[in-house]
Wavefront OBJ file of the C-alpha trace (Angstrom):
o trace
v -16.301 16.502 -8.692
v -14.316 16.563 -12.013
v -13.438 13.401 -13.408
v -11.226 12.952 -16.470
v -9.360 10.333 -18.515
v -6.930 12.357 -20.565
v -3.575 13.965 -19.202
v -4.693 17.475 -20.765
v -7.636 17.548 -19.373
v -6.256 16.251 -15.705
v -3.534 19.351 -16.019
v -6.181 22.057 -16.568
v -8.183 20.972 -14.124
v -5.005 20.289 -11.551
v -4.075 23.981 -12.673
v -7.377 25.993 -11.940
v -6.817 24.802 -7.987
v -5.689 27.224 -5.639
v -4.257 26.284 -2.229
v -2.810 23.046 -0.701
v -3.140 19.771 -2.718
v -3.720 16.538 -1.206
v -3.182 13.323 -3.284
v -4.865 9.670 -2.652
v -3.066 7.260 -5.730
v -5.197 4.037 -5.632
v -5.920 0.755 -7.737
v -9.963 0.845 -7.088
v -11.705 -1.518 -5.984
v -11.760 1.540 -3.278
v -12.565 0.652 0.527
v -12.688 1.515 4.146
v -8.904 1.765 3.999
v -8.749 3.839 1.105
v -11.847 6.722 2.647
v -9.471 7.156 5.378
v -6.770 8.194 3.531
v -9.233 10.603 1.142
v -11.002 11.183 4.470
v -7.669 12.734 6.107
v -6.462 14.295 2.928
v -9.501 16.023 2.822
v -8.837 17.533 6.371
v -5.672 18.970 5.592
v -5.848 20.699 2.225
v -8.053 22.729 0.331
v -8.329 20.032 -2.855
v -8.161 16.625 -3.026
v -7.084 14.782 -6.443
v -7.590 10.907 -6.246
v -6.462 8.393 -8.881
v -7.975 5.246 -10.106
v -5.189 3.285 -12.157
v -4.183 -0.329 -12.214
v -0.933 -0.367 -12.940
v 0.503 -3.364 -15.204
v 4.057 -2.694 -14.337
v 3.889 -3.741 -11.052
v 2.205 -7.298 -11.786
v 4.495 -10.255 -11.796
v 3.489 -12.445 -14.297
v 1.537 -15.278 -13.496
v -0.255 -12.752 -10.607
v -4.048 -11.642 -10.823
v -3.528 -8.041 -13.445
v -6.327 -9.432 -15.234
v -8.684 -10.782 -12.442
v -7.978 -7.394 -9.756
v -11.074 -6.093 -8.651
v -12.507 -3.492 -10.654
v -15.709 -1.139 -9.301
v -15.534 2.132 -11.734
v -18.646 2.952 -11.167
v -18.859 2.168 -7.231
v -15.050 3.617 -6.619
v -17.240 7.645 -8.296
v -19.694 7.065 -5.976
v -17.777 6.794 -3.492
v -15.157 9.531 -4.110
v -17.977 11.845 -4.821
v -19.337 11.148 -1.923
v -16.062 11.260 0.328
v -15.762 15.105 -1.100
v -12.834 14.876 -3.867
v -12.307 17.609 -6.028
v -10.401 15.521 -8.775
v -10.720 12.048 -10.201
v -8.357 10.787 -12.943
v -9.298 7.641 -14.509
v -6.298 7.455 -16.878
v -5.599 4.464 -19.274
v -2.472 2.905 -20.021
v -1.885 4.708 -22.969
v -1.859 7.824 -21.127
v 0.941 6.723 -18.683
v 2.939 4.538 -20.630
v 4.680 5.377 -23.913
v 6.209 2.201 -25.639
v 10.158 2.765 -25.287
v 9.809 3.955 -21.420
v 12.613 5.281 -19.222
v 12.990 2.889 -16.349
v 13.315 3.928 -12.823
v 14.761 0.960 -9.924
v 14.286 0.301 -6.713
v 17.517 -0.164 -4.281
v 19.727 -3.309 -4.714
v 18.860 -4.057 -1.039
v 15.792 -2.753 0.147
v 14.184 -3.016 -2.611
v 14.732 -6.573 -2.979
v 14.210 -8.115 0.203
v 11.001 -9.826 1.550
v 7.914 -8.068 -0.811
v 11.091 -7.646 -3.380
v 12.180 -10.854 -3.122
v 8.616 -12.539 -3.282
v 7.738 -10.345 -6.276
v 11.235 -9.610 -8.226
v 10.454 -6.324 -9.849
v 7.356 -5.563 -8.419
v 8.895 -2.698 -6.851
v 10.622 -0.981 -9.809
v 6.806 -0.909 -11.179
v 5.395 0.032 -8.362
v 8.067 3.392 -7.973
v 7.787 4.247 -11.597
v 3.933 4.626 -11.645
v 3.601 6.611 -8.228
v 6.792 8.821 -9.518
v 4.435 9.725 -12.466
v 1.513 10.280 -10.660
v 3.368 12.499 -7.702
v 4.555 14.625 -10.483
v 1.007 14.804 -12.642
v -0.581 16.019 -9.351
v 2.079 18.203 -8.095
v 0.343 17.589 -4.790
v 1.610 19.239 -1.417
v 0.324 16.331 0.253
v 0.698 12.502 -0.747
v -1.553 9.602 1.283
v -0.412 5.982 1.786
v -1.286 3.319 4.170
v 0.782 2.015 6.523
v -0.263 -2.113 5.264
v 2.050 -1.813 2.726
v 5.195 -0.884 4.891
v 7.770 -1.319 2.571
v 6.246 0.281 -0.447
v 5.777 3.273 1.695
v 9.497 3.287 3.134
v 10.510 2.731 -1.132
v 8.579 5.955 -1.902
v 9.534 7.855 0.943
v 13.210 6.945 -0.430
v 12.348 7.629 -3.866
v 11.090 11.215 -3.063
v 14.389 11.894 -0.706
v 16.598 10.738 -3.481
v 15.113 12.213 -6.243
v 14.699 15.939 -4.259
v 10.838 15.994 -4.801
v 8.511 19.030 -2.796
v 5.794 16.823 -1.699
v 5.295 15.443 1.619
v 4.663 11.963 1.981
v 1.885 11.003 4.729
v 1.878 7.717 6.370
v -1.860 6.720 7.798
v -2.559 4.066 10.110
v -3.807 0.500 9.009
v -7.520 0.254 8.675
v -9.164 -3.723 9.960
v -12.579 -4.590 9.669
v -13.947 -5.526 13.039
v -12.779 -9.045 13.148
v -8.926 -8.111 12.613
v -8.055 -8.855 9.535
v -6.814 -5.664 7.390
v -8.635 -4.569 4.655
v -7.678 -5.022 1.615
v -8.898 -4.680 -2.291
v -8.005 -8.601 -2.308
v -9.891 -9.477 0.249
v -12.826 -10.181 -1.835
v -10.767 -13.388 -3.602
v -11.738 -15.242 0.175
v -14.246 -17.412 0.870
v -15.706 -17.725 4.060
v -13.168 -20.396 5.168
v -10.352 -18.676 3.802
v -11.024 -15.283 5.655
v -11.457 -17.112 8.912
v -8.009 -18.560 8.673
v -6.740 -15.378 7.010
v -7.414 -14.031 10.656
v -4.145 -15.855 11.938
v -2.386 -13.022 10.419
v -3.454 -10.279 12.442
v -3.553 -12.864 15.428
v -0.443 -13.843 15.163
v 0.623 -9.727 15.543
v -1.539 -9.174 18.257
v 0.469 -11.762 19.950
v 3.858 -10.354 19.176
v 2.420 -6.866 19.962
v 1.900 -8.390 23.785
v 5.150 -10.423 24.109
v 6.807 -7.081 23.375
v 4.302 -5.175 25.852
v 5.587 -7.926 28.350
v 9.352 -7.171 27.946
v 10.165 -9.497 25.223
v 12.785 -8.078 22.717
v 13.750 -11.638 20.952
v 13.189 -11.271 17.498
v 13.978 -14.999 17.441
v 11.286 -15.458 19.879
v 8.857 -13.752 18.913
v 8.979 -15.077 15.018
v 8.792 -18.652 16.386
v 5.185 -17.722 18.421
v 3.748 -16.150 15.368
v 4.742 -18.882 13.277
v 3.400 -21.561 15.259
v -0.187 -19.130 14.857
v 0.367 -19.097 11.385
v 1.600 -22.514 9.598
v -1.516 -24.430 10.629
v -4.017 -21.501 9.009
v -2.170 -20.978 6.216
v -1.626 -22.462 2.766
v 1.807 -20.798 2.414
v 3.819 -18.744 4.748
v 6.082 -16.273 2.691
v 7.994 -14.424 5.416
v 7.475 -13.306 9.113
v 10.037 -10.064 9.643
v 11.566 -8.031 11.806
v 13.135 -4.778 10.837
v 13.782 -1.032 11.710
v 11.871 1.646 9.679
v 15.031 1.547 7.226
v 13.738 -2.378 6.659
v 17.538 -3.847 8.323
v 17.024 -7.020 9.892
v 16.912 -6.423 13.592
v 17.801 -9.381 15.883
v 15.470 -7.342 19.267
v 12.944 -5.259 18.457
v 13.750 -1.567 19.036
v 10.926 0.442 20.424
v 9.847 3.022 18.712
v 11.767 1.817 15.665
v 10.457 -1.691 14.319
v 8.067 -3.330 11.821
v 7.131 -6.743 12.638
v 5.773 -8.040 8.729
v 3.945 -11.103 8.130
v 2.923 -12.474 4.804
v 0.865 -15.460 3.156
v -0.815 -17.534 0.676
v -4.369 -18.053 2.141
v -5.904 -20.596 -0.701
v -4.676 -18.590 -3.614
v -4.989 -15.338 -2.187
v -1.273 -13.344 -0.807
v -1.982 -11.386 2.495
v 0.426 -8.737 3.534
v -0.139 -7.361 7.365
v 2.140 -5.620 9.834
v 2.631 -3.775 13.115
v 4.540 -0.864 13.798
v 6.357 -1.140 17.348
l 1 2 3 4 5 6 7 8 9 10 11 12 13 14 15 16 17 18 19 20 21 22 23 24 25 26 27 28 29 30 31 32 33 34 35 36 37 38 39 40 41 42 43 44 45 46 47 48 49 50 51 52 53 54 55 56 57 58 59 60 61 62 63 64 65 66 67 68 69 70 71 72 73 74 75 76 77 78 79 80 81 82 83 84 85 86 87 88 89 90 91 92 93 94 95 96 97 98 99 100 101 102 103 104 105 106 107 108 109 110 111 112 113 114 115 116 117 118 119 120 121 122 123 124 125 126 127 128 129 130 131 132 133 134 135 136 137 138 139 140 141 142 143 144 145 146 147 148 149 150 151 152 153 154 155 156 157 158 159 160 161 162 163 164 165 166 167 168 169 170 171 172 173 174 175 176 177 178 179 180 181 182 183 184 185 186 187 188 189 190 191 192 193 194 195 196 197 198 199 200 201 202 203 204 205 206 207 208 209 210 211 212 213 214 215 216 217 218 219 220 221 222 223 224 225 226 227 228 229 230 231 232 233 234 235 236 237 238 239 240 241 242 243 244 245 246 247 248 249 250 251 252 253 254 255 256 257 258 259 260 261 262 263 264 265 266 267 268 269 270 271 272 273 274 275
């Protein structure tokens, strides 16, 4: 495995590849969640780049940039061992220059539920993976399915902007009790991660009202809900949308996201089902 800090050194290596490239962008703090994505990019090309970069610009302030869980040493291991070709370890100063160029998300979708929770977080969040798509030049990019709306953004971000590579959705990754793994899962204590569980409980129940013929977004909001406010310190949002993230009043089979978030303690838990 080749790992590297500096952009020069990243191109050469990214340019003595031959065949398909398959891309896993992450923060560290690597998991479960994240193997599967290196695990499946790894079974469809013939290299596999990975990046380890905690990106400021997505980071509200006031949120944990400084505290995120970082495992340099742990996340090598583990990519070594998971079979990746590539690892870049850039710094800031190799990503940012001082007087950027800005990139936004959409007026709409970009600022509804995650977007309106975390104002900007989004326009961060697109820059840094538009940078990274384009560093790679991968054939193949990897993202989880957790962070539904990120995933829709950059899907939109590489249709509007006429980029080559191919965006692959992969399925959300739990630990055996439920609850969706996460690099912030590690802020819990023991408490905390048992009443973090309502999340994923309150989906499995919305994920059998709907098996049962229930279409009610109304309804089925108000049963998770009632799961959720006694667990939780804070409920953000519960959701229902199409894969284009418009409000949908019945779920439409085939075509929804039913999106939960919350404050557990001080920790903010994202989880979602795709119906």
């Amino acid at each position: 495995m080749i790992i590297t800090r500096e952009y020069a050194s990243f191109a050469e290596a990214r340019d003595s590849f031959g065949g398909s490239i398959g891309f896993v962008p992450t923060m560290g703090a690597l998991h479960e969640g994240h193997l599967s994505l290196i695990r499946r990019a790894r079974e469809e090309n013939d290299h596999v780049i990975v990046s380890i970069f905690v990106n400021p610009t997505q980071f509200l302030e006031g949120e944990d940039l400084d505290k995120y869980p970082r495992r340099e040493e742990a996340d090598r291991k583990i990519c070594e061992l998971a079979g990746v070709d590539l690892l870049y370890l850039p710094s800031i100063d190799q990503i940012y220059e001082e007087d950027e160029l800005s990139i936004s998300a959409p007026k709409i979708r970009g600022y509804i539920l995650e977007g309106a929770s975390r104002p900007g977080h989004f326009d961060g969040m697109l820059q840094v993976v538009m940078k990274l798509l384009n560093l790679s030049r991968a054939d193949r990019a990897y993202f989880g399915k957790k962070d539904a709306q990120q995933l829709v953004l950059i899907q939109q971000m590489v249709r509007n902007y006429f980029m080559k590579v191919q965006i692959v959705p992969c399925e959300i990754v739990r630990d055996a009790d439920g609850l969706a793994l996460s690099s912030r899962n590690v802020y819990l204590s023991p408490e905390e991660r048992r009443r973090a569980l309502s999340l994923s409980r309150s989906l499995k129940r919305a994920a059998k009202l709907v098996q049962s013929g229930e279409r009610k977004s109304e309804v089925i909001r108000a049963v998770m809900t009632g799961i959720l406010e006694p667990e939780v310190t804070e409920l953000d949002y519960v959701a229902i949308v199409d894969r284009n993230f418009r409000p949908l009043e019945e779920v439409e089979l085939g075509n929804t996201i039913i999106l939960v978030a919350a404050k557990v303690g001080e920790t903010r838990l994202i989880d979602n089902l795709w119906v």
